[in-house]
N, C-alpha and C positions, 0 to 999 in steps of 0.2 A: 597552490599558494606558495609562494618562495620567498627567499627574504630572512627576517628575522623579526619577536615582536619588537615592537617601536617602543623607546624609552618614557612618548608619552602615555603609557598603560599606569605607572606609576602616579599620574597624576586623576586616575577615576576611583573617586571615594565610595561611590557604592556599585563596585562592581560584585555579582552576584553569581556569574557563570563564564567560567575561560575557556573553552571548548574548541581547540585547535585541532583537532587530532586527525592524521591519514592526510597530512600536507609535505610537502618540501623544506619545512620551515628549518632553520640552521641557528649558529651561535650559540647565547648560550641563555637559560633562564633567567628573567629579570630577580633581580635579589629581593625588589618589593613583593614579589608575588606574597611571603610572608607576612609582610606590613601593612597588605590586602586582606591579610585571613580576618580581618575584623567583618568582614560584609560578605566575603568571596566563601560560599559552600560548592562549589565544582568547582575544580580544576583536571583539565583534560587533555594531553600534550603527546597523547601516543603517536606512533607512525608517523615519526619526523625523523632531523638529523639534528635533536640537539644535543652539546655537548657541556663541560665542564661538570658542577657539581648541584646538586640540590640545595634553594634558598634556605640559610640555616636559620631564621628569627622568623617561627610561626607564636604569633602572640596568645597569652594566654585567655581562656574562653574564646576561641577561632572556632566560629561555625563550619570551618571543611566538613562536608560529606562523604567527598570522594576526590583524593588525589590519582591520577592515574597517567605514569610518562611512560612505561614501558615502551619498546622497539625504539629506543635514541642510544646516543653513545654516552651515558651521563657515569659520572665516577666518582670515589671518594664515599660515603659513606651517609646510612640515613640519618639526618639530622634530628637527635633527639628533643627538642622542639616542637617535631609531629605530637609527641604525647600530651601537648597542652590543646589538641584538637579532640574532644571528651568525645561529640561527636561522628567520630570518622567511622564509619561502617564499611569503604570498600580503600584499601593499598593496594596498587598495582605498580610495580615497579620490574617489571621481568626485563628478560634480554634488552641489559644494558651491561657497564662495566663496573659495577657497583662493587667493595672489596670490605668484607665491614664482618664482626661478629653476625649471631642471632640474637636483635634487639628487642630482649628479654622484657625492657618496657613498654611493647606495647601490649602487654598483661593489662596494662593499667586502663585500655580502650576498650569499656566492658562494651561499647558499642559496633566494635569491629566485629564484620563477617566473613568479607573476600579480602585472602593475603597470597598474593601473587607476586613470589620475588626470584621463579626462576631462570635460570639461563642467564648467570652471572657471579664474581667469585665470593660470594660469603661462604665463610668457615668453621672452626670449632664445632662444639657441642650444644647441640640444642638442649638438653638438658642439664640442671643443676641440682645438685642436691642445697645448694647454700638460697639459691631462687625459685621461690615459687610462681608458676608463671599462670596466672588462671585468665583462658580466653571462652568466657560464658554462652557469649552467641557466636564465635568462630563455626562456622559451619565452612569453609572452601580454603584450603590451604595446598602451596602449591610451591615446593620448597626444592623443585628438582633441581638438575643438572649445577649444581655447585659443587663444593668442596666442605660440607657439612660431614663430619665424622661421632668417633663413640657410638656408646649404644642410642638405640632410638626411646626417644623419650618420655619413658612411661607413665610420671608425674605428668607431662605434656598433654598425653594423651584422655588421663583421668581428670584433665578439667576442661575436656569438652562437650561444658553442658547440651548445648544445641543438637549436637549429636548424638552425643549419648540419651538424651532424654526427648528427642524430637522436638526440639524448640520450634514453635512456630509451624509446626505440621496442622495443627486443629486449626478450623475455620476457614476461611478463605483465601485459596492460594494469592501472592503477591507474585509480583516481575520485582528483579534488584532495579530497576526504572523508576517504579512505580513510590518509594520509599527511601531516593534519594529526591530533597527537594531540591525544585529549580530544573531537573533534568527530565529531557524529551526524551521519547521512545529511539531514538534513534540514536542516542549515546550508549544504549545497553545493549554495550557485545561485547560476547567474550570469548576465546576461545581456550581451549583446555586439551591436551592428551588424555583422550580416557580410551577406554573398549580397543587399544590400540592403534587409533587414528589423531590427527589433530582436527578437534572437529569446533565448529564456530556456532556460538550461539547469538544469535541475535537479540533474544530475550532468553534470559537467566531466570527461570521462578526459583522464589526463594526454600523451599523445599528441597533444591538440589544440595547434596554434599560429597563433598569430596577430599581424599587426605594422599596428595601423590609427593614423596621424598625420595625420589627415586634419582639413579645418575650422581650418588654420592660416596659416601667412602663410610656410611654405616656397620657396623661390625657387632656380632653377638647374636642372642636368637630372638625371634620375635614376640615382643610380650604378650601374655594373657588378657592383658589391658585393651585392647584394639578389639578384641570380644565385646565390649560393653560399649560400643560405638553400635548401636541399633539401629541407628538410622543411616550409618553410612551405605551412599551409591557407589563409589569407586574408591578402592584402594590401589596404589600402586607403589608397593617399596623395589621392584626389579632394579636391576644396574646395582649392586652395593655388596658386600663383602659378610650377608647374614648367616650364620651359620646354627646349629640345631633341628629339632623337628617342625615342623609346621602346625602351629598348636591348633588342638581339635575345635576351641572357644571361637574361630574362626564360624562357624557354622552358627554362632549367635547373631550373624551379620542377615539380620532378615531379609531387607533390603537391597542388599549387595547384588550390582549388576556385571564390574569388573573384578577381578581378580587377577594381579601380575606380581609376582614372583619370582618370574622368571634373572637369570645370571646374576643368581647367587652359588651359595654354598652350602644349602639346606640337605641335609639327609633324611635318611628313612623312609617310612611308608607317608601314602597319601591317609590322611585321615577319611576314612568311610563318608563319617557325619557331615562331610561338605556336600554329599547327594541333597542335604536340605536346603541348601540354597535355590527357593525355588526361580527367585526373580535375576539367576547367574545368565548371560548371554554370554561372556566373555573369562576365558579361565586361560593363563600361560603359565605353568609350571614349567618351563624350557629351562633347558642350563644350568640345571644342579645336579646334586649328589643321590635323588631320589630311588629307590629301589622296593622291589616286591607289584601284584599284582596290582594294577588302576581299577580304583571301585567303579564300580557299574550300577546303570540305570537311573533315573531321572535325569538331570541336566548333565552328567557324567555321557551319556549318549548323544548328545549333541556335540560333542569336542570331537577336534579332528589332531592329528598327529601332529599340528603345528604346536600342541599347546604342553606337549610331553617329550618333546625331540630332545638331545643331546643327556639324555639322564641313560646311562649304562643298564643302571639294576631294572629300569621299568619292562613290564611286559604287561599284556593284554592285548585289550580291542580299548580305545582305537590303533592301535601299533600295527594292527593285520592290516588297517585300511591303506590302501594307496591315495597320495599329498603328494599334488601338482605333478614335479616327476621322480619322486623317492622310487627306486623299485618297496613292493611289496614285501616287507617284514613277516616273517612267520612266526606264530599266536606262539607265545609260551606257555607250559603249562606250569603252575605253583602243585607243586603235592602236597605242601601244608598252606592249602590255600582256605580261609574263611568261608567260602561259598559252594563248597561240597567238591572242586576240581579233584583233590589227593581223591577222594572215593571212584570216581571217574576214571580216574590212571590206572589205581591199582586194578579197578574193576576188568579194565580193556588188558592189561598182564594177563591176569587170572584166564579170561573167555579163552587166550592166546593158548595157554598151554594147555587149557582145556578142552581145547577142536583139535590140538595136536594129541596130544595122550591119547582123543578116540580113533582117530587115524591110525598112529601106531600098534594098537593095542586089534584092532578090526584086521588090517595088514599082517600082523602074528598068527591068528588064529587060522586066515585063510591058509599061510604056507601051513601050519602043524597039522592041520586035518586033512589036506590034497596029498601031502608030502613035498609034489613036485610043480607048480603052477602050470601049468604049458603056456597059458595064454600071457603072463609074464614074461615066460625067457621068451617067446617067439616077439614079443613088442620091443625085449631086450635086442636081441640079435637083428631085427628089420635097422630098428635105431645105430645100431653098430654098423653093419653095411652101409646104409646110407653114410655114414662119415666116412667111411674109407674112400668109396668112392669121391668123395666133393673134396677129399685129398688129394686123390688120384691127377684130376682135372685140373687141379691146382697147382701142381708141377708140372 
């Protein structure tokens, strides 16, 4: 479809679902769309080409559901406005040109679940000490590739009931389809960076969660707080400027299928306690300041060297494996290593001097009691001969 919509949209009083999305469409959004929110719970505008700014007058009690423009060129900043949609359970606004703070109000949407705003320039600080921001049923947040800085937000993190308390895991899974009214199975797709891929859902159950901030300009170390996310699937803070250890509270993450951390700034050891992660498929520690031996066994044996590359102090298995065409790394040993290595070291020392000392000590005795070996100096002197000779020949 191409074109742009037609200004007679403006004139349908009960329109109930706008559903353009993966067309050609161009221009820019009708400013009624707002003036619609009295009847309109879908609105749907992905994968086009539109441009200017988002309608700023959504009335108050506006049944929206689900706004969702992401993949256009739209700019300027979300219209605070949204927040009189009490309703709104999914925001999708990603890759567009959007330039705006973290709008703090949409705390106030205890009905939101999916916030998808990124691949676009919003900035500051996600967190405040002066705002409290409590998002109840937020379970999917998706705050990458901007210019979001400070530390990461640890009040943020501690009012994520749904996650933290598994909201909505008892009972019978739903589809995000299925609990937006008005929408068909065929408007529910979404896709997401997670496990390292961009990977496309076609149906979303609500049980999925996910917290990726990653590709920003975050600094500091990672909270203890993000521990108390029980229910979280995917974490991804990589791409960001975080620095400290990698706290052990991480291993409270039952659930947890990805793990990316990767280019940062994190030091020290790998915490052990993350061998509990039993539901981990996916683990990139690359590109920090990591050192000391990689724990071993249970999902720790499943990783391959991609997931440990560019950290100096690391040593282990997987490090000995050969990845795609790295040559083959050789196993380091820790001699103050937790898992018995230092006794193994010193042990193989000790055997060493101790096959040598009876050598020596067997070799002694035989000269002091013969006086003279014969069959020594004749093995001597054959050995001598021959090198003269392979001299000789060689001149």
């Amino acid at each position: 479809m191409l074109g742009q919509i037609p200004s007679s949209i403006c004139n349908l009083s009960s329109l109930l679902d706008l559903s353009l999305w993966n067309n050609s469409l161009d221009g820019k959004i009708p400013e009624c769309i707002g003036s619609l929110s009295s009847s309109l719970s879908i609105v749907d505008l992905r994968m086009n080409n539109f441009h200017g700014k988002i309608p700023k007058h959504f009335g108050k009690g506006c049944p929206l559901h689900s706004f969702r423009i992401s993949n256009n060129k739209i700019e300027g900043s979300l219209p605070r406005s949204l927040g009189n949609c009490k309703n709104l359970k999914l925001l999708e606004v990603g890759n567009n040109y959007l330039n705006d703070t973290f709008p703090y109000w949409l705390g106030n949407l205890d009905q939101l679940q999916v916030l998808i705003m990124r691949w676009n320039g919003f900035y500051g600080q996600v967190d405040s000490a002066d705002i409290i921001v409590s998002f109840p049923r937020l379970r999917v947040i998706d705050l990458s590739h901007n210019s979001f800085s400070g530390y990461l937000p640890t009040n943020f993190f501690e009012n994520l009931l749904a996650i933290k308390e598994g909201y909505g895991k008892k009972g019978k899974p739903e589809y995000m389809g299925d609990i937006l009214q008005g929408a068909m199975w065929d408007y529910d797709y979404f896709s997401f960076t997670t496990k390292g891929l961009e990977i496309e859902f076609e149906k979303l159950l609500t049980i999925w969660t996910a917290l990726d901030f990653s590709d920003n300009q975050f600094c500091g170390e990672i909270p203890k707080a993000l521990g108390e996310l029980h229910s979280l699937i995917v974490l991804n803070l990589s791409h960001n400027s975080l620095t400290g250890l990698i706290p052990s509270s991480l291993a409270d993450l039952s659930e947890l299928e990805s793990l990316d951390l990767s280019s940062n700034q994190l030091h020290g050891r790998i915490p052990t306690e993350l061998k509990n992660l039993g539901f981990l498929e996916v683990l990139n520690l690359s590109r920090n300041n990591l050192v000391g031996p990689i724990p071993q066994g249970k999902q720790f044996d499943t990783s391959t060297n991609d997931s440990y590359r560019e950290n100096v102090g690391l040593f282990g298995l997987p490090l000995s494996k050969c990845c795609d065409n790295d040559e083959e790394t050789p196993t380091k040993v820790d001699p103050y290593g937790d898992d018995g290595d230092g006794l193994n070291w010193k042990f193989s020392i000790l055997m060493g001097y101790g096959c040598g000392l009876v050598l020596g000590l067997s070799m002694g005795y035989i000269v002091f009691t013969t006086g003279k070996p014969q069959w020594f100096i004749r093995v001597y002197e054959r050995v001598g001969q021959i090198s003269i000779k392979v001299e000789k020949r060689t001149l």
